[in-house]
C-alpha positions in Angstrom: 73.9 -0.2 -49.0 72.9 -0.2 -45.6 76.0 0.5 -42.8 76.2 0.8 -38.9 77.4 2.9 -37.0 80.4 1.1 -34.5 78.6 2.2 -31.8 75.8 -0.1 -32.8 78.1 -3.4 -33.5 79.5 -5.7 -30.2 82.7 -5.3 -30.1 83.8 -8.8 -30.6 82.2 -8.6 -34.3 84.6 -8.0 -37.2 83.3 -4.3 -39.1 84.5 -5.5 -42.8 82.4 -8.7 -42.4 79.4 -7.2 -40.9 79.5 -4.7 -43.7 80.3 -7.3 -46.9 77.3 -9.2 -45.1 75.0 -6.6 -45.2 75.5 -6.1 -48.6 74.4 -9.5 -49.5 71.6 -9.8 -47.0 69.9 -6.1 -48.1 66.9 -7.7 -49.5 66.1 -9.8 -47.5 66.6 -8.1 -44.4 64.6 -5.1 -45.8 61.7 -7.8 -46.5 62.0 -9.0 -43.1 62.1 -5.0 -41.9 59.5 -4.4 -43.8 57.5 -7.3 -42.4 58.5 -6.3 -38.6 57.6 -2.7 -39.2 54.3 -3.1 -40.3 53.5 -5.5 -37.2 54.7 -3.2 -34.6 52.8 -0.6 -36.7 49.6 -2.4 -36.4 49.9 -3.2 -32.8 51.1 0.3 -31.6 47.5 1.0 -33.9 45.8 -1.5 -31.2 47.2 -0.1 -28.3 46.3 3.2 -29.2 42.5 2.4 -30.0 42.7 0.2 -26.1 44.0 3.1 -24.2 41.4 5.9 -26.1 38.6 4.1 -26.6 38.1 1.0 -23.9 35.7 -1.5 -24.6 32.5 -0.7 -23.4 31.3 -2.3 -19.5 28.1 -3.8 -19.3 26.2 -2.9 -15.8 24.7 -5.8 -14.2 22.0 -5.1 -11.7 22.0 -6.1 -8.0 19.5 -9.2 -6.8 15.9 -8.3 -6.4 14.4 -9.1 -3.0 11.7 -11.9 -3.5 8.6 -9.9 -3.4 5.6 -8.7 -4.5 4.5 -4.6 -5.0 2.0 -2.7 -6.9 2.9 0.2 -9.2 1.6 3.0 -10.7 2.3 3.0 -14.8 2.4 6.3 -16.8 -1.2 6.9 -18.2 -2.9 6.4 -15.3 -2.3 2.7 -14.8 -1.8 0.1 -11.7 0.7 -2.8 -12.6 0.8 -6.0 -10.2 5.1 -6.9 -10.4 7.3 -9.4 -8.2 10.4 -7.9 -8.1 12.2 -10.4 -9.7 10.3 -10.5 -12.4 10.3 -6.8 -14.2 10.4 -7.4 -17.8 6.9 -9.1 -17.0 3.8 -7.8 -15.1 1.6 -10.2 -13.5 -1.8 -7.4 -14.3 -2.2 -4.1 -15.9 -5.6 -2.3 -15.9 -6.2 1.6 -16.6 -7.7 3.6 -13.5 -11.3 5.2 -14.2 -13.5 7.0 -12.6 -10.9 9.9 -12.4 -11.9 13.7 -12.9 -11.5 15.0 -16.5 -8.0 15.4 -17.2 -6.7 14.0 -14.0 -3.5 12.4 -13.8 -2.6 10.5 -10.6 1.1 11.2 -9.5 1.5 9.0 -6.5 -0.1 6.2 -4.5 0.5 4.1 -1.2 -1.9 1.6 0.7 -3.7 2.9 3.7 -2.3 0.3 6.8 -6.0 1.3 8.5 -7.7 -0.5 6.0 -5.6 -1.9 3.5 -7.2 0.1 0.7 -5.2 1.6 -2.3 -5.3 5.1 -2.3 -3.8 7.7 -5.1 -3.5 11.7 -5.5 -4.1 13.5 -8.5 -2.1 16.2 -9.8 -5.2 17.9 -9.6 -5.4 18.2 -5.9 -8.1 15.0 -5.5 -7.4 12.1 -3.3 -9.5 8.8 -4.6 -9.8 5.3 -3.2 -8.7 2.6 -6.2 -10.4 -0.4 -6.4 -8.1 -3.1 -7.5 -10.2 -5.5 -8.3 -11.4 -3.2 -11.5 -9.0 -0.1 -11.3 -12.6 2.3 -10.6 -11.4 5.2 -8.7 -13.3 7.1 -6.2 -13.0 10.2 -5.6 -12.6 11.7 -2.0 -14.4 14.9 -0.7 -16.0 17.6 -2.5 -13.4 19.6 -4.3 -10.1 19.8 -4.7 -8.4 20.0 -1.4 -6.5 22.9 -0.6 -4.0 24.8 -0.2 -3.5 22.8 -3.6 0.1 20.8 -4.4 3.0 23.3 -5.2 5.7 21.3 -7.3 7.0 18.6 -9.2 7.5 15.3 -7.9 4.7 15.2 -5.2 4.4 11.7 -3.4 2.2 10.9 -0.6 3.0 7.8 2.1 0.4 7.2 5.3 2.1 8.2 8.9 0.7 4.4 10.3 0.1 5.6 13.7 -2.5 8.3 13.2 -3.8 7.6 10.2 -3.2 10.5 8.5 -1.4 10.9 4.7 2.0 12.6 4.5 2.5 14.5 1.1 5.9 16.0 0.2 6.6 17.4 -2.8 10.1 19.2 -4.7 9.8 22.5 -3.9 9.1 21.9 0.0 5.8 21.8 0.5 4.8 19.6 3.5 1.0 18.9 4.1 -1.3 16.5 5.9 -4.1 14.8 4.3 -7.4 13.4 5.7 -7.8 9.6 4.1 -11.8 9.9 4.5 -12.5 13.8 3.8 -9.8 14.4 1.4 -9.1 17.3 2.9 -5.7 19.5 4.4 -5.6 18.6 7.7 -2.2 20.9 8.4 -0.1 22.6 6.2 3.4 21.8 8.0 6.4 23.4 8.1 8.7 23.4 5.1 10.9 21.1 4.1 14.4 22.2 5.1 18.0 21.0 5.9 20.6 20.2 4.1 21.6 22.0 0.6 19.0 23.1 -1.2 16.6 19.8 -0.7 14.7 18.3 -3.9 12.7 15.9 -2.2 11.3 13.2 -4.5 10.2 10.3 -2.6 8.9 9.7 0.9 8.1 6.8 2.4 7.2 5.7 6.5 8.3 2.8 8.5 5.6 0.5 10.5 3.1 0.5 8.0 0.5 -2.0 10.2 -2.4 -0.8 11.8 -1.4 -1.2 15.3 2.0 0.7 14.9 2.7 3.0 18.0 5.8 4.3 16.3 7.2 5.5 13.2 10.1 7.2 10.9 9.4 9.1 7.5 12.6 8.9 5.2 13.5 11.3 2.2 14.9 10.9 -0.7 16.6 14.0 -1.9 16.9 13.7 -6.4 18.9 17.1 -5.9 21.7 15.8 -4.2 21.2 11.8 -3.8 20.9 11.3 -0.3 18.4 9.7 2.2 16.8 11.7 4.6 15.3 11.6 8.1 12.0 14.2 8.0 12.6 14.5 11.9 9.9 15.4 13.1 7.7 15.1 10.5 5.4 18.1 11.1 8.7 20.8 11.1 10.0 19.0 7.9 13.3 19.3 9.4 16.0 17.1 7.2 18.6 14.5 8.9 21.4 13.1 6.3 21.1 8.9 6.7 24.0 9.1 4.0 24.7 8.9 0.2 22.5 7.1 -2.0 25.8 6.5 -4.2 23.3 6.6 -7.6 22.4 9.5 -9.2 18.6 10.0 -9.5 16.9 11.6 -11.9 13.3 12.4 -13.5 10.5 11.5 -11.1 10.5 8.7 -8.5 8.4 7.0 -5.5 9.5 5.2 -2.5 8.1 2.6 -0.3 8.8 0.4 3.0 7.2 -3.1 3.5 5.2 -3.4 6.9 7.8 -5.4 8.8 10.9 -2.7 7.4 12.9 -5.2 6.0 12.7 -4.1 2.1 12.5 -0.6 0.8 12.5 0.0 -3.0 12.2 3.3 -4.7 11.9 3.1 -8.5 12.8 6.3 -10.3 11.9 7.3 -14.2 13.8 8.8 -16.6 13.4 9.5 -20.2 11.4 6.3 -20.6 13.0 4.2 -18.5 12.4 3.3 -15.4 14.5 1.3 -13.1 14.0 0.0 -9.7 16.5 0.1 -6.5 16.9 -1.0 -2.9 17.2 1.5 -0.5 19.2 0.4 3.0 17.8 2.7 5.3 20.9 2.6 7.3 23.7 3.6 5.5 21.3 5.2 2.5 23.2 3.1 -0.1 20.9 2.6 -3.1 21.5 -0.6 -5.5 19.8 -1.2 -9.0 18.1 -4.3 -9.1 16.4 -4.3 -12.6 14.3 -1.9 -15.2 10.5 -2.2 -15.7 9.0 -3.6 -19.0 6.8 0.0 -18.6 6.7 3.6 -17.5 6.8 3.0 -14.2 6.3 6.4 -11.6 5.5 4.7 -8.5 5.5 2.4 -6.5 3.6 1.1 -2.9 4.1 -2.6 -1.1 0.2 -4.2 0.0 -0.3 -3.5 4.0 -1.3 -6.4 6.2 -4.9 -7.6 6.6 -6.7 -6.1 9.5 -9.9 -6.3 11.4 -11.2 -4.3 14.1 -13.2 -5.4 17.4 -15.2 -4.1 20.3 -15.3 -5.5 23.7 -17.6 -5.6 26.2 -15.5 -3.3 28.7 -15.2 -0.9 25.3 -11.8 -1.6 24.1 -11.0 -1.2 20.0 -9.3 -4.2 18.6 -7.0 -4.3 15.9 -5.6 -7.3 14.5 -5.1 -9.1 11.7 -7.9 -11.8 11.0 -5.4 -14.6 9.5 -3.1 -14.7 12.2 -4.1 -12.7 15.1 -1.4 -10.8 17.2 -3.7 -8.1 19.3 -3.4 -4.3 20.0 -6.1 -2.0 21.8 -7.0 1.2 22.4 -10.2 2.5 24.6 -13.2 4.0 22.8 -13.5 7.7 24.0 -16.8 9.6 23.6 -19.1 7.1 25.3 -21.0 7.6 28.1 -21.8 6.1 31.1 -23.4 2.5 30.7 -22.6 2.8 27.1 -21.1 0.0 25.0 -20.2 -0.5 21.4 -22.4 -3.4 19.5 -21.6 -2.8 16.2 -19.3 -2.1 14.0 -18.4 -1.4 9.8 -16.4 0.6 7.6 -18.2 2.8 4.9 -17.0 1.6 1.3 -17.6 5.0 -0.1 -14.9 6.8 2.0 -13.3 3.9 3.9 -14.7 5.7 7.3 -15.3 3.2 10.5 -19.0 3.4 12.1 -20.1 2.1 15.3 -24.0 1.6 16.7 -24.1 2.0 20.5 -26.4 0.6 23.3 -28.0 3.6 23.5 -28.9 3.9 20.0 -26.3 6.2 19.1 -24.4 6.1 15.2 -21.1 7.0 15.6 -18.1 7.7 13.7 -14.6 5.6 15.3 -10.6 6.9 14.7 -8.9 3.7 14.5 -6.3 5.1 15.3 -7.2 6.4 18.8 -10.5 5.3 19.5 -12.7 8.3 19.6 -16.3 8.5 18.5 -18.1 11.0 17.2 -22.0 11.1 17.1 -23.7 11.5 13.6 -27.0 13.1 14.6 -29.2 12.3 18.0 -30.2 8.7 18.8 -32.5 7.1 16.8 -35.9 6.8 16.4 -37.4 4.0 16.8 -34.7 2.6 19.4 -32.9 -0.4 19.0 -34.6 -3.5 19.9 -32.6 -6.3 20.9 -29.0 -6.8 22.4 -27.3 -8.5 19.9 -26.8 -6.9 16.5 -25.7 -7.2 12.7 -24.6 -3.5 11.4 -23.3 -3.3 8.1 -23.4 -1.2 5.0 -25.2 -2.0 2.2 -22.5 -0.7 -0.8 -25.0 -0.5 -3.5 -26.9 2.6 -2.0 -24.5 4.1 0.8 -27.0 3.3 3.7 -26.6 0.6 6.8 -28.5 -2.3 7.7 -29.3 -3.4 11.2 -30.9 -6.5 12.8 -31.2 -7.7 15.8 -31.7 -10.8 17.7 -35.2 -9.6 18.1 -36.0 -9.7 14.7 -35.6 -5.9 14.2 -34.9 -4.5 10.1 -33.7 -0.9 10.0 -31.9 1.5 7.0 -29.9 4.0 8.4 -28.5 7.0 7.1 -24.9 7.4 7.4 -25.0 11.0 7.2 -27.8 12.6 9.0 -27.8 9.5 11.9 -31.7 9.0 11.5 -33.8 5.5 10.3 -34.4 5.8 6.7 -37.0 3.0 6.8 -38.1 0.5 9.4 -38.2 -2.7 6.8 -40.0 -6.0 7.4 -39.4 -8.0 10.7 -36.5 -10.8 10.2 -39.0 -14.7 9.3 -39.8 -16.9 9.0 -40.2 -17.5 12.9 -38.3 -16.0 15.8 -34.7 -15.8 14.1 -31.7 -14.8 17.1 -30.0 -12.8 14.0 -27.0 -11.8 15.7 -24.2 -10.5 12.9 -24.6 -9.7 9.4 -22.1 -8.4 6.3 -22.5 -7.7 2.8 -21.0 -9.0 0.0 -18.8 -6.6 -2.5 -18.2 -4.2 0.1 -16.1 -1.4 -2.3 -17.2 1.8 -3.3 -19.7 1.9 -6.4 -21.1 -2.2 -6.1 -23.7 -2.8 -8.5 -24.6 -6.3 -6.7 -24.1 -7.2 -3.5 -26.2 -10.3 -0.7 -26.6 -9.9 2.6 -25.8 -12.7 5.0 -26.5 -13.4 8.4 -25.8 -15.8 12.0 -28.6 -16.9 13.8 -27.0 -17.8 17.2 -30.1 -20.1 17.8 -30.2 -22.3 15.2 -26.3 -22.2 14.8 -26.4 -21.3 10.9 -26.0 -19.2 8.1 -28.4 -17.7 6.2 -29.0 -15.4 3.2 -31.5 -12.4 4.1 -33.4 -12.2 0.6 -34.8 -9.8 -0.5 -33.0 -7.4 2.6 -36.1 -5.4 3.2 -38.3 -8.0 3.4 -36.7 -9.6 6.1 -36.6 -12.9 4.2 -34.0 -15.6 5.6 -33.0 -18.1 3.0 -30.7 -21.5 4.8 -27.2 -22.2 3.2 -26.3 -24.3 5.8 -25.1 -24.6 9.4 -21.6 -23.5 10.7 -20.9 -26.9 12.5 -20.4 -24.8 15.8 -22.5 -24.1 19.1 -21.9 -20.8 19.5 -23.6 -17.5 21.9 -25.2 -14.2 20.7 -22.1 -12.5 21.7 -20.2 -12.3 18.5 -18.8 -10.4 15.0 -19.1 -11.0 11.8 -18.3 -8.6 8.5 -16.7 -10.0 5.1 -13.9 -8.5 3.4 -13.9 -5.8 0.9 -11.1 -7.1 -1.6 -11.5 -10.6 -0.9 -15.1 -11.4 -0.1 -13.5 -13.6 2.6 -15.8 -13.8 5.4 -14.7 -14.4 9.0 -16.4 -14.2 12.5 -15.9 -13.9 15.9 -17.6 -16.5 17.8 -17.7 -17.4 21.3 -17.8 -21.2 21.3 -17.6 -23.2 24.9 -16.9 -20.3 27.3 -13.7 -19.5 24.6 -13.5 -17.0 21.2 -11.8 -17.3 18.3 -11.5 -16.2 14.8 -13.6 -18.4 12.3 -13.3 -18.2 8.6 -16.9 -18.6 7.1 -17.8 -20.9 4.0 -20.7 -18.4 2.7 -21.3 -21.2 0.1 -21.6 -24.2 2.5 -22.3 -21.8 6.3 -19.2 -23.8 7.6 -17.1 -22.4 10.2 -13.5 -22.9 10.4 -11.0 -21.9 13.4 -7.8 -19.9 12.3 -6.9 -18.8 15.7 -8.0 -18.0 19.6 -9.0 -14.4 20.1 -9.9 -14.7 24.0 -11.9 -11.7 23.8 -15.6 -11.0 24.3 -16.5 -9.5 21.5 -19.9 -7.6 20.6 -18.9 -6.4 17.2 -16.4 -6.9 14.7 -15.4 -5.0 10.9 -12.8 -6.0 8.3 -10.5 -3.8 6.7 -12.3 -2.7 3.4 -8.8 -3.4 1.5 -8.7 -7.2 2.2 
């Protein structure tokens, strides 16, 4: 029989009855006891397993900024991704070309020229070409003194044209982008506790950039670095990244600054992140479909021009917005009249009045003479100078019907070729096709300011021109013309009715299309290899 104690029963209820009831109700109350006990049981059971083990949260990643990067896969591989789009690559293709065993460990586009460039763990800089994924290697020999540590990542300082490599333990170098060479070992990295630098990455990345910032990103103790300056390697905290990093990582900046991404990879998985360079506060914004190590956003197109009172332009040929510098290293009465970059180390070259090969630092505008002046002279004054990518040498012509091969080395004529014909052609500008590093094919094409057309020289030594068809324009001797190295896009500058502008060129149909004013007299003109 079950009883309770008085203090348990209100004191208006009678003690016998609650007792005599009990008694009757024992069953059935130990039933419903039974039955109460075994609920509160099972939900104190619940509770329990709630407050010890809560129920897993699901991270969600942060919205991906709508745009397109290039990255570099584990196995020596360059992906094509839009940001929003990770679980799905747009192209994939293996790098060749690479010394045995290499294994490239970083990459970033060159703002100069627009061309990809990569460093091997074994101390190599090459050129990729991302048309095919060939790689070409830069220089001699390794460079030295050689990369010391893990993590090493390299990003182009925009407004000298020089590449910035940073790597884990400290080390702080500059590169040369056509020698492949150290062009200053720099100080240290140092500042703040015990730096583990994983990523760098510079701001400006356009041609014409007259300033610039190099941030860190620091996979020892999450934070976002200034390298202030540069060259001392001197650390400034921007501020927590709030994420911890780990493995390996890159870092980039698009040209106009306003995305930075920095993807990092860790036991085979790699995710990507914004990084706001202001308050250093990184956000996860999705994870790759592959090993992904690096990362490096496509620099603007760009051209280059020369004036007749010797000024180096730099702009971009689809929507022109001007920036100049003065050539340095000419001499009196000299003048610039042609111009081309070198596909087999991405090098600008300039031809002079005076006969004179020269090398150009887009960056500055000094020349340097390769070898004496040559021999025979030009003859003309108007010229097409461009290099033939199949065998490394340049071609000129001149409005005079002149055919020269020129070595890009020693400065000298490698072979004075048949005169330009049929006739008395006013050949003015001329550009190859396929202009990368390693072409097996490529056509030569040239303006006759005279006739007002294009034509195909065929075969090049012989001098033969071949007619595609006229531009649709009136335009003077005074002109450039190259065709990209990516896009086979061609584009001139041509001086029609007392005014310049930029014209795209059909090289199937010779016609000549106006994308913008340019307002300058121009005498030569290159496109960046990379576009």
């Amino acid at each position: 029989m079950i009883i309770l104690k008085s203090s348990f029963i209100p004191h208006f209820v009678n003690e016998n009855y609650v007792t005599n009831k009990l008694t009757i109700m024992k069953k059935n109350n130990w039933m419903k006891g039974l039955r109460v006990f075994s609920i509160l049981t099972i939900s104190a059971a619940i509770f329990s397993c709630n407050e010890e083990d809560p129920l897993p949260t699901m991270d969600v990643p942060g919205q991906a900024p709508e745009v397109e990067f290039t990255a570099l896969v584990s196995g020596n591989r360059i992906a094509k991704y839009d940001a929003r789009e990770l679980n799905a690559s747009m192209e994939v293709m293996s790098i060749t070309g690479l010394s045995s065993g290499d294994k490239i460990v970083s990459i970033d586009y060159r703002p100069a020229t627009g061309q990809l460039y990569a460093l091997g763990a074994s101390s190599r800089l090459y050129i990729i070409n991302e048309n095919n994924g060939e790689a070409t290697a830069l220089g001699e020999t390794s460079f030295s003194p050689a990369i010391s540590g893990d993590n090493a990542s390299i990003d182009f300082n925009p407004t000298v044209d020089r590449i910035r490599l940073v790597t884990a333990t400290g080390q702080n170098l500059r590169l040369h982008p056509e020698l492949g060479t150290v062009v200053a070992t720099d100080g240290s990295i140092n500042g703040g506790m015990n730096p583990m630098i994983g990523a760098v990455a510079y701001t400006n990345s356009t041609a014409d950039a007259s300033s610039t910032q190099l941030y860190d990103i620091d996979f020892s103790q999450d934070k976002l670095y200034l390298q202030n300056p540069p060259n001392d390697g001197g650390l400034e905290e921007v501020g927590d990244l709030g994420i911890d990093f780990m493995g390996t990582g890159n870092f980039d900046i698009i040209a106009d600054n306003s995305i930075a991404l920095a993807v990092t990879s860790h036991e085979n998985e790699s995710k990507l992140y914004t990084i706001n360079l202001s308050s250093g506060r990184a956000i996860w914004v999705g994870t790759f479909d592959m090993p992904v190590i690096g990362i490096a956003f496509k620099t603007n197109p760009v051209a280059y021009a020369a004036s007749e009172d010797n000024m180096l332009y730099r702009f971009d040929p689809t929507d022109p917005e001007m920036n100049s510098v003065a050539f340095q290293g000419l001499v009196t009465g000299e003048s610039v009249v042609g111009l081309d970059f070198r596909p087999a180390n991405g090098q600008l070259y300039a031809i002079t009045s005076t006969s004179r090969i020269m090398t150009v630092n887009t960056a500055n505008g000094q020349l340097t003479a390769v070898g004496n002046p040559l021999n025979p002279l030009l003859l003309g004054t108007s010229f097409g100078f461009d290099f033939n990518p199949t065998v490394d040498r340049i071609r000129l012509v001149s409005n005079l019907g002149q055919n020269l091969r020129l070595h890009p080395d020693l400065g000298t004529v490698v072979a004075i070729d048949g005169n330009l014909n049929p006739g008395s052609p006013l050949v003015n500008g001329a550009a190859y096709t396929n202009s990368v590093a390693n072409a097996t094919t490529t056509v030569l094409f040239v303006l006759d300011s005279e006739t007002n057309m294009l034509y195909r020289q065929d075969p090049p030594n012989d001098g033969g021109l071949v007619a595609i068809g006229s531009l649709g324009v009136d335009f003077t001797s005074d002109n450039g013309f190259d065709i990209g190295g990516d896009s086979n896009m061609a584009f001139a500058l041509l001086d029609v009715a007392g005014s310049t502008g930029v014209y795209s060129i059909n090289l199937t149909s010779g016609a000549a299309t106006k994308v913008s004013d340019f307002n300058i007299n121009a005498t030569a003109m290159a496109v960046g290899l990379g576009f």
